[in-house]
Legacy VTK file of the C-alpha trace (Angstrom):
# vtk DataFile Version 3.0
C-alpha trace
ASCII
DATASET POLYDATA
POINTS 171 float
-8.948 -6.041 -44.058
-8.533 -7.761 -40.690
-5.105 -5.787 -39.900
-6.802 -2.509 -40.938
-9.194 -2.839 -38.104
-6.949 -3.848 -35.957
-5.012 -1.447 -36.717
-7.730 1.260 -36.821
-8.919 0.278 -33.046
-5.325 0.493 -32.015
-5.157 4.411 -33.243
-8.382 4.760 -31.484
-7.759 3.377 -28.204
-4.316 5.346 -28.024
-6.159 8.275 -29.346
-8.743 8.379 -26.151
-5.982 8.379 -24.215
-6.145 4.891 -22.641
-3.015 3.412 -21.341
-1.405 0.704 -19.200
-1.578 1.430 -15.482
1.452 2.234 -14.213
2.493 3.886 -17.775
1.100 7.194 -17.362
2.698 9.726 -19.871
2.736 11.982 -16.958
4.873 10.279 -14.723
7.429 9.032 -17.663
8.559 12.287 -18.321
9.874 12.686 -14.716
13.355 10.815 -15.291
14.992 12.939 -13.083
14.409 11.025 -9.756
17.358 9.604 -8.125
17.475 5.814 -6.729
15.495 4.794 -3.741
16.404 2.595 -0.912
13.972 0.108 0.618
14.250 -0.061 4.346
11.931 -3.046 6.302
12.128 -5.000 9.320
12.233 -7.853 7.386
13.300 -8.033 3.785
11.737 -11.414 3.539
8.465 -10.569 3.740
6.121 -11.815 0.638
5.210 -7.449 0.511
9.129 -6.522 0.150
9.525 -9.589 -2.199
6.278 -7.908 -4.426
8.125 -4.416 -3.763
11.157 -5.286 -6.107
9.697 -6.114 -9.180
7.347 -2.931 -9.306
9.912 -1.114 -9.031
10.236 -0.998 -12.586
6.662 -0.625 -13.577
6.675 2.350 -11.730
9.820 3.959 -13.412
11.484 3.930 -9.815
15.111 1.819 -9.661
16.212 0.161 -6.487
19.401 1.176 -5.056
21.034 -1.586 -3.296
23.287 0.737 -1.394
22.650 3.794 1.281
23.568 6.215 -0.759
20.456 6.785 -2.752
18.533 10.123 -1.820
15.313 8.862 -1.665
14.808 5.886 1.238
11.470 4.472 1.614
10.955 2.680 5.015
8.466 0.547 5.578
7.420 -0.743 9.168
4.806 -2.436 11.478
3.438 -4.793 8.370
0.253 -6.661 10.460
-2.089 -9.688 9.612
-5.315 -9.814 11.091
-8.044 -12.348 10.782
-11.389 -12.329 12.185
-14.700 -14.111 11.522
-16.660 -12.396 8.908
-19.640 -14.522 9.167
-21.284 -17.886 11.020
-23.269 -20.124 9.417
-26.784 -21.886 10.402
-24.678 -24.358 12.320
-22.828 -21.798 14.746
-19.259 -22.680 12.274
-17.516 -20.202 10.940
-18.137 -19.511 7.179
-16.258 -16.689 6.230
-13.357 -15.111 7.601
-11.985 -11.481 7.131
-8.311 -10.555 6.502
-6.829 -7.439 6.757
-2.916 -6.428 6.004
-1.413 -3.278 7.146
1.856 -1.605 7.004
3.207 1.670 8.134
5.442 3.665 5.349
7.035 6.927 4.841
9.247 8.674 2.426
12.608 10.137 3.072
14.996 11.995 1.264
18.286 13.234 2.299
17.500 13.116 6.074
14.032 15.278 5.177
11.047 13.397 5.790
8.647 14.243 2.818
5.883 12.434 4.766
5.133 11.702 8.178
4.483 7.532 8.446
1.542 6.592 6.238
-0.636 3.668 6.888
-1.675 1.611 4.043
-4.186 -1.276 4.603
-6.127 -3.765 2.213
-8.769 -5.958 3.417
-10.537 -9.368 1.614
-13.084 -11.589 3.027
-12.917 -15.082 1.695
-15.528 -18.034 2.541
-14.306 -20.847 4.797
-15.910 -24.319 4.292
-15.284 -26.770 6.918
-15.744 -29.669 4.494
-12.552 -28.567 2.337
-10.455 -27.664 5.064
-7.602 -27.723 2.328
-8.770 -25.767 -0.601
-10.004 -22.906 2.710
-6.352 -23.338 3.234
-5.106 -22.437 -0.730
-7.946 -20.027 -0.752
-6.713 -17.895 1.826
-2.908 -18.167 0.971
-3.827 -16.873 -3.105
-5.859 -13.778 -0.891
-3.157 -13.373 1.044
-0.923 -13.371 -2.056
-2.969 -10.826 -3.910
-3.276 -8.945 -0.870
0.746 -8.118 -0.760
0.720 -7.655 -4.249
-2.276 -4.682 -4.058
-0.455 -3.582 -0.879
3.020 -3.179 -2.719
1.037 -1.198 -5.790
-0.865 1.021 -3.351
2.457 2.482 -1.868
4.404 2.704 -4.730
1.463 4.634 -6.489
1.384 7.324 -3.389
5.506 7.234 -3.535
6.000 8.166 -7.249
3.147 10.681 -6.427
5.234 11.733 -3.353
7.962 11.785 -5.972
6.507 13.272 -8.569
5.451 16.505 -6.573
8.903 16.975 -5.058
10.479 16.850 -8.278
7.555 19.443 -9.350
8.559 21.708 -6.294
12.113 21.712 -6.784
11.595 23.208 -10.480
9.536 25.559 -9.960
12.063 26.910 -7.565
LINES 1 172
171 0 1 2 3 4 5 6 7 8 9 10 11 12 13 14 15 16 17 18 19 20 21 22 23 24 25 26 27 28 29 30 31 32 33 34 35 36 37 38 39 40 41 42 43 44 45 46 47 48 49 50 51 52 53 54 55 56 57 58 59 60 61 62 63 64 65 66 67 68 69 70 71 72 73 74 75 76 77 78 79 80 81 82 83 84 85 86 87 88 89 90 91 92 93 94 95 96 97 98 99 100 101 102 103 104 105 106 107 108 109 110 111 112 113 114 115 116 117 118 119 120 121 122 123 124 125 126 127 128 129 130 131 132 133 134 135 136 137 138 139 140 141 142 143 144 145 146 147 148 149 150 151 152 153 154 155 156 157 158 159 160 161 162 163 164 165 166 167 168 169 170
């Protein structure tokens, strides 16, 4: 009885049309898109180190050589960090990040975007007392911060992607 309502819920979720981000039926059926190159300043970056992995999850495949037609460069990746908020003693108590890159899309010499900027921002509290765990606090925002950054412009790429591919067959 228990694996026949497990079962049932299953058919049910899959039947409302619920699915794993980043597994959208729509976007599967486009497995005509060639490689893609990932250009950066700096390839050792914690964002180009979240890039690589997502890759995958978002049905794209890395080419590790120039000769793939899509390239996607990214540039101008920025850190800023600002007080967010003082407490009763005139200390800072919260602090605001914000991470920003620049990005565009190019295939085969074409630009299919002009550079795109792509930002995420987090405020995290600061406690003087625990200058430590302030210190592991902000490097896990930081962390999820690349890793939201990386998803945000591979979503608009495959989009970017997605509507090329769309234009060149209805042509």
């Amino acid at each position: 009885m228990k694996k026949f309502s497990i079962l049932i819920c299953i058919f049910l979720v899959t039947a409302c049309g619920w699915h794993l981000r980043g597994n959208d039926p729509q976007y599967s059926s486009n497995a005509d898109w060639s490689n893609i190159n990932i250009n950066a300043d700096d390839d050792y970056t914690p964002l180009f180190t979240y890039l690589r992995p997502l890759l995958g999850n978002y049905h794209l495949i890395e080419s590790t050589d120039n000769s793939a037609a899509n390239s996607l460069q990214i540039q101008n990746l920025k850190l800023d960090k600002r007080t967010a908020g003082v407490g009763a003693d005139a200390l800072t108590s919260a602090y605001e990040l914000n991470l920003s890159v620049d990005y565009r899309l190019v295939n085969d010499i074409q630009s299919l975007d002009k550079f795109t900027h792509a930002s995420v921002t987090r405020t995290y509290n600061y406690d003087l007392n625990n200058a430590g765990g302030a210190a592991q606090e902000e490097a896990l925002v930081l962390k999820e911060m690349h890793r939201e950054l990386a998803q945000q412009i591979l979503r608009r790429t495959r989009l970017l992607l997605t509507q090329k591919s769309q234009t060149q067959k209805a042509q």
